[in-house]
C-alpha positions as CSV (number, residue, x, y, z in Angstrom):
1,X,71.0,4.8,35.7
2,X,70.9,5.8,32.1
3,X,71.5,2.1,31.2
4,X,68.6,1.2,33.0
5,X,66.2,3.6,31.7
6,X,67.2,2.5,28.0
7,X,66.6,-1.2,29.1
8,X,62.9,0.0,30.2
9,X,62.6,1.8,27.4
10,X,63.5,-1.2,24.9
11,X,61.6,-3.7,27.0
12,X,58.7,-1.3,26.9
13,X,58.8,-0.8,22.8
14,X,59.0,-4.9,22.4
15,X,56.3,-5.5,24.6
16,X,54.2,-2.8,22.3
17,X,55.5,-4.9,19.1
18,X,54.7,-8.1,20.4
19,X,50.7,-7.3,21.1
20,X,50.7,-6.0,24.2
21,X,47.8,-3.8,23.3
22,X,44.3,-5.1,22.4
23,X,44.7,-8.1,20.5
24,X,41.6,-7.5,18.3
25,X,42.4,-4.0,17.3
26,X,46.1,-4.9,16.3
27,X,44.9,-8.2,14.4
28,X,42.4,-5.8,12.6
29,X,39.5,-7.5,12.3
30,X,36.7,-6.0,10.7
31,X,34.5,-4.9,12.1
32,X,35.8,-3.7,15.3
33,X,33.0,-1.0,16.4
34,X,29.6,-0.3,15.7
35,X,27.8,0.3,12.3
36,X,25.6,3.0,11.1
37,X,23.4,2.5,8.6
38,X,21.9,6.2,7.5
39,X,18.4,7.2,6.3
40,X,18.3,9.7,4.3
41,X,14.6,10.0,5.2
42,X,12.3,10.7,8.3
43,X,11.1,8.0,10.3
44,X,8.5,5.0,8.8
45,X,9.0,5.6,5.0
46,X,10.1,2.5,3.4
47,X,13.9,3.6,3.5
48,X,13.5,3.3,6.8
49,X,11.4,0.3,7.0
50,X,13.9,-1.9,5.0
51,X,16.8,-0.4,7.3
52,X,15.5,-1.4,10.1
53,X,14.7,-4.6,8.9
54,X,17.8,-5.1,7.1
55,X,19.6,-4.3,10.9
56,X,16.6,-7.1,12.6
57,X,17.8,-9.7,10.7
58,X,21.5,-9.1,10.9
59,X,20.7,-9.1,14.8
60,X,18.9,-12.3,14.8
61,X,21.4,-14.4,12.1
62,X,23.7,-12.9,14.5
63,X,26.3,-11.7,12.0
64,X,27.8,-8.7,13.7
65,X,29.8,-9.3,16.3
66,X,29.0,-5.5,17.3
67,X,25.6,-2.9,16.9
68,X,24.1,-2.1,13.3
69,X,22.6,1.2,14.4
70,X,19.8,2.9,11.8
71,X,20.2,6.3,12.1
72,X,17.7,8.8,10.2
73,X,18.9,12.2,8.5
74,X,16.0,13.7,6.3
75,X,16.1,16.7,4.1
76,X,16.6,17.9,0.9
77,X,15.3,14.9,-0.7
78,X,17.5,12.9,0.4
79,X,20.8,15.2,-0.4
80,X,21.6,15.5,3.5
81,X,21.4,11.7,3.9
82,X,23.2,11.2,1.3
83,X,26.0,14.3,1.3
84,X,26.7,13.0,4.8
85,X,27.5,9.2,3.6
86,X,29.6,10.6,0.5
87,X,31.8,12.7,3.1
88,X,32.5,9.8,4.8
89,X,35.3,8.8,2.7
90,X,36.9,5.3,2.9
91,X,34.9,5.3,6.4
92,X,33.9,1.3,6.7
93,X,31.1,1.8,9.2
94,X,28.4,3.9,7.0
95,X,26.4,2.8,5.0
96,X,23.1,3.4,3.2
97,X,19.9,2.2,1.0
98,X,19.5,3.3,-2.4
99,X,16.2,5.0,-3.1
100,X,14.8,6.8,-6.4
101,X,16.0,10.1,-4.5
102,X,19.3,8.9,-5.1
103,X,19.4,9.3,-8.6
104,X,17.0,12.0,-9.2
105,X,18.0,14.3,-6.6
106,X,21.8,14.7,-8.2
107,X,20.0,14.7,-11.5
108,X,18.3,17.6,-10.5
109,X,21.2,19.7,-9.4
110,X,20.0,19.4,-5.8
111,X,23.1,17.6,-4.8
112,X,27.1,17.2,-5.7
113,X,26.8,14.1,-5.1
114,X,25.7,11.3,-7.4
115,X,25.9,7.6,-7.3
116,X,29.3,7.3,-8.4
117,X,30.1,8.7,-5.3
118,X,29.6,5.9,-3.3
119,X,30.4,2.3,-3.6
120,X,27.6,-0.4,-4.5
121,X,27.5,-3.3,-1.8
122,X,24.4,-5.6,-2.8
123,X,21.0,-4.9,-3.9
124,X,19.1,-7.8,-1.6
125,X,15.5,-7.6,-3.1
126,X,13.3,-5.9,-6.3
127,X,10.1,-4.0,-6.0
128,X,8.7,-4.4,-9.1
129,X,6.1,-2.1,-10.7
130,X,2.0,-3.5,-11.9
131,X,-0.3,-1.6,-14.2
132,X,-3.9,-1.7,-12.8
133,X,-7.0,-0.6,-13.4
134,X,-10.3,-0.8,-11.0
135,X,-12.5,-3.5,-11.7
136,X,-15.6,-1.1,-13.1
137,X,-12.9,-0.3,-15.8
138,X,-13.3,-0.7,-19.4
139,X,-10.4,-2.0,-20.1
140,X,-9.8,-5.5,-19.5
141,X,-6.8,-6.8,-21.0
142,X,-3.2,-4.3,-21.9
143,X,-5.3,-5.1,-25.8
144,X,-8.1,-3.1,-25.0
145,X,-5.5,-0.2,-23.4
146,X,-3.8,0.0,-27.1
147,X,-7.0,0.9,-28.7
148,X,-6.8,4.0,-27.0
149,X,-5.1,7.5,-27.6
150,X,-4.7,8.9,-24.2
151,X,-4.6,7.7,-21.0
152,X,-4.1,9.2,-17.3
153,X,-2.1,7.9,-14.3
154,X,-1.0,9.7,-10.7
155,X,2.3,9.9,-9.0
156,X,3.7,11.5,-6.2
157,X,5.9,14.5,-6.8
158,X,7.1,15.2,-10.2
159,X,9.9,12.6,-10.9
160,X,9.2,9.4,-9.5
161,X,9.3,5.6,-11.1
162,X,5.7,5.7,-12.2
163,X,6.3,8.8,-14.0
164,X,9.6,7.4,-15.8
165,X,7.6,4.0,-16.4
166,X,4.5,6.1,-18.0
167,X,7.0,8.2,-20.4
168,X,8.4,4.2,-21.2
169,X,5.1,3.2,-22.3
170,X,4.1,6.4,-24.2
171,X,7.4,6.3,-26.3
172,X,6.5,2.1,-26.8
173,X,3.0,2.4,-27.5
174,X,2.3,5.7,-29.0
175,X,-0.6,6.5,-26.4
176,X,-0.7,9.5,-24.9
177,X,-0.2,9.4,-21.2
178,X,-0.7,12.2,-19.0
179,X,0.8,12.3,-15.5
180,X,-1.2,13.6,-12.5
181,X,1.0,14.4,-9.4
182,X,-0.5,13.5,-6.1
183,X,0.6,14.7,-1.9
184,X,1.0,10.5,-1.6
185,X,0.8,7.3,-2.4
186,X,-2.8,7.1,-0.7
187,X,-4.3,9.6,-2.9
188,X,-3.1,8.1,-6.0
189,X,-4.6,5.3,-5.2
190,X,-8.1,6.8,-3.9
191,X,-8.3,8.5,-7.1
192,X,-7.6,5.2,-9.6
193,X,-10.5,3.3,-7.2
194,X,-12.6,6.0,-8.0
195,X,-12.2,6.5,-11.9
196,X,-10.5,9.8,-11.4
197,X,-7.3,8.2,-13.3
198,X,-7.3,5.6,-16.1
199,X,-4.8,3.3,-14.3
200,X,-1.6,3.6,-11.5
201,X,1.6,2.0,-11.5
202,X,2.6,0.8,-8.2
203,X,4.9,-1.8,-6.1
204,X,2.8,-5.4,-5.1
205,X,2.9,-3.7,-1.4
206,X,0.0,-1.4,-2.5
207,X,-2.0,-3.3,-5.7
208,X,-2.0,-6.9,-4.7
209,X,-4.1,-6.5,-1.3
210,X,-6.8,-4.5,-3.3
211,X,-5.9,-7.1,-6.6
212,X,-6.9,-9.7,-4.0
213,X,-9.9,-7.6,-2.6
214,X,-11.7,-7.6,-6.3
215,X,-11.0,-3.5,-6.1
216,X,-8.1,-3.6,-8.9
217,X,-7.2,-5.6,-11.9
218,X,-3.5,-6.2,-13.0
219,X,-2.8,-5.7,-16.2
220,X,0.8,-6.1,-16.6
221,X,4.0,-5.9,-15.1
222,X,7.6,-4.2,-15.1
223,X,9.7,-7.1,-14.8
224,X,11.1,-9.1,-17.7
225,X,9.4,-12.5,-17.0
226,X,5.8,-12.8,-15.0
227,X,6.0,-12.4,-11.0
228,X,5.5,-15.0,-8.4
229,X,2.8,-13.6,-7.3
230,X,0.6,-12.9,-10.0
231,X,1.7,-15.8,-12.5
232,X,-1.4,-14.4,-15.5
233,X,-0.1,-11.2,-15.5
234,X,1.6,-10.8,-18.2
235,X,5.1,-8.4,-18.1
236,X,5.4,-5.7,-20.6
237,X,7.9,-7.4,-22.6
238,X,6.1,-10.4,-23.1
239,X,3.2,-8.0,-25.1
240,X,5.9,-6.7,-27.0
241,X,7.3,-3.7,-25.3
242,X,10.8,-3.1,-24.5
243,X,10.2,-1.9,-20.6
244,X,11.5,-3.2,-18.0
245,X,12.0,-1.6,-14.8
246,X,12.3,-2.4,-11.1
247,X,13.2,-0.8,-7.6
248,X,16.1,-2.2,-6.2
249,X,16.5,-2.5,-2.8
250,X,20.4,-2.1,-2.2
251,X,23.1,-1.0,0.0
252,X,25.4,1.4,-0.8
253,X,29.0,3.1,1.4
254,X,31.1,5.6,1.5
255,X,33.7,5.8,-1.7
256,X,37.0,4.1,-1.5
257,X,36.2,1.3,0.6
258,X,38.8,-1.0,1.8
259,X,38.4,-4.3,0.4
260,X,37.6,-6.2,3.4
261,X,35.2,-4.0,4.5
262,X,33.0,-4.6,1.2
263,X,33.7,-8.3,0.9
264,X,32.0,-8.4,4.7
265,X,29.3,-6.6,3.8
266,X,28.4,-8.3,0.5
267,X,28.3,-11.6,2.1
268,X,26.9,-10.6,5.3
269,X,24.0,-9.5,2.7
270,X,23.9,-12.5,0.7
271,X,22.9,-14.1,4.5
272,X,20.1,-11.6,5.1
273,X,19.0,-12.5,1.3
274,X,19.0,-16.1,1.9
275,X,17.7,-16.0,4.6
276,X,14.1,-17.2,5.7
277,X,13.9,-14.5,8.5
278,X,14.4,-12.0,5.4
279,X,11.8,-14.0,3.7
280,X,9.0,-13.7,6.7
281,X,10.2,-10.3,7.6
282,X,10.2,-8.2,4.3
283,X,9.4,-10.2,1.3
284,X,6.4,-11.9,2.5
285,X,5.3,-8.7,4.3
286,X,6.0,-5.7,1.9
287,X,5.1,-8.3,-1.1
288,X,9.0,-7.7,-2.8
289,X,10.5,-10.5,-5.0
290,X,13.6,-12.3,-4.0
291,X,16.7,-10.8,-6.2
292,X,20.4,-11.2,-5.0
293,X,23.1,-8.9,-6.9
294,X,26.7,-8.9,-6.0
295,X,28.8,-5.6,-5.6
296,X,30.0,-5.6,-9.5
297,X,26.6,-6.9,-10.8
298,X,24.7,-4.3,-8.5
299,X,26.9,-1.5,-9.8
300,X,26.4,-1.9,-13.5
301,X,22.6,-1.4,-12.8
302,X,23.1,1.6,-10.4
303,X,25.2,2.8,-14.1
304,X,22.0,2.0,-16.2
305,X,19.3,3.4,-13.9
306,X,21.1,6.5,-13.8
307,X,21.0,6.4,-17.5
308,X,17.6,5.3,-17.6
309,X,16.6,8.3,-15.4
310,X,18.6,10.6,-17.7
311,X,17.3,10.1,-20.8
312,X,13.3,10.5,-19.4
313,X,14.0,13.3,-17.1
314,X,15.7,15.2,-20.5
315,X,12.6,14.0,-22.4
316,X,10.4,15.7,-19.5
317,X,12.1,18.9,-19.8
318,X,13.1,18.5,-16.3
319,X,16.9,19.0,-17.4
320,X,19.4,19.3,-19.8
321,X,21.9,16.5,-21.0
């Protein structure tokens, strides 16, 4: 009797060796349950917007054999979001989008958690930035701007890419440029369109409809070369001026990601990138420029924006190095 409950026993423990479980869990193929992507914003901001478009096009290239699910956590900035995908350590279904909150919010002392907590995936697109001034503006060309010795522009909140950008062209060019905070993007807007500020920096999402409306005139741009869309524009570096500065749009995960994990998601990005249902679906729509970065190449910039954002928020008086 005993004989025979050993024999079960060892029959029982081969069986188990051999694959008698679920074949897809013991060949551990990646990835085996659903992902979340996390917001660390409400609902309809453009974290959002891009996540949910970034989890539209995975579903139609059909590149997950399981559910990319966007999940929104807002608060703090950011922090929650954010806190929430940093505690997920070596977890292989979380990930994130990188927004300025992600820099400036650590920066700030409103998190623990900065961006060498988590580990760089891709950056799929860039958001570039455009000076412009309404058309019943004085100032023409950038040459008639450096005649002058002060200058206002809005933002929303008090650290933001405008800002940084204005305190880039101040130290280049020696003018003066004050920085009027605004509730949003809307009222930033309504006040350059009505002369109340000199000029606004903003993303092609919200200048080149009223460019191409005859309500705004471009007057250069953030990138290092000229943009697709607005080929006489000149970029701040071409007049002589060393800024250059861009919004990203990347993905981020947890830290201490398993190598499989990130070399699916990099290339499951490159697709989405490539893509022409990325093209119609966010680029065309939202007016971004195409710009692929790999998980090395997109981590050395994460390094130098946080630098970037440093060195300006010190300057501000915002905090201490």
């Amino acid at each position: 009797m005993r004989a025979s409950k050993t024999l079960v026993l060892l029959l029982a423990l081969t069986a188990s060796a051999c694959g008698g479980g679920n074949a897809t869990e013991e060949s551990g193929a990646y990835p085996l349950k659903d992902v979340t992507m996390i917001v660390p914003f409400g609902a309809g901001g453009g974290s959002d917007v891009l996540s949910r478009t970034i989890a539209n096009v995975i579903r139609e290239l059909k590149i997950l054999p399981v559910s990319l699910l966007v999940e929104n956590r807002p608060g703090s900035s950011g922090a929650i979001g954010y806190t929430y995908v940093a505690k997920q350590k070596g977890n292989p279904y979380t990930l994130a989008t990188v927004s300025v909150s992600f820099f400036t919010t650590p920066l700030l002392g409103a998190s623990e958690f900065n961006f060498r907590n988590f580990t760089p995936v891709a950056a799929i697109a860039m958001s570039p930035y455009i000076m412009a001034v309404r058309e019943a503006s004085p100032y023409k060309t950038f040459d008639d701007v450096k005649k002058v010795r002060r200058l206002t522009t809005g933002t929303v909140g008090v650290v933001s890419d405008p800002v940084l950008l204005a305190r880039m062209l101040q130290n280049a060019s020696g003018i003066t440029i004050d920085t009027v905070p605004f509730d949003g993007e809307g009222e930033v807007m309504t006040a350059a369109l009505g002369g109340h500020i000199d000029f606004m920096l903003g993303n092609p999402g919200e200048i080149l409809p009223q460019i191409e409306a005859g309500t705004l005139r471009p007057l250069a741009v953030s990138t290092a070369g000229r943009l697709l869309s607005l080929p006489a524009v000149p970029s701040f570096k071409e007049l002589g001026y060393p800024i250059e500065h861009v919004q990203l749009r990347g993905v981020v995960m947890p830290p201490d990601m398993p190598q499989e994990a990130l070399t699916f998601w990099e290339s499951a990005l490159r697709r989405v990138a490539e893509s022409p249902e990325w093209k119609r679906e966010y680029l065309d729509r939202f007016r971004d420029e195409p710009r692929f970065l790999g998980s090395v190449e997109f981590g050395k910039v994460l390094e130098s924006t946080n630098t970037l954002y440093t060195e300006i928020m010190s300057e501000l008086g915002l905090i201490k190095r």
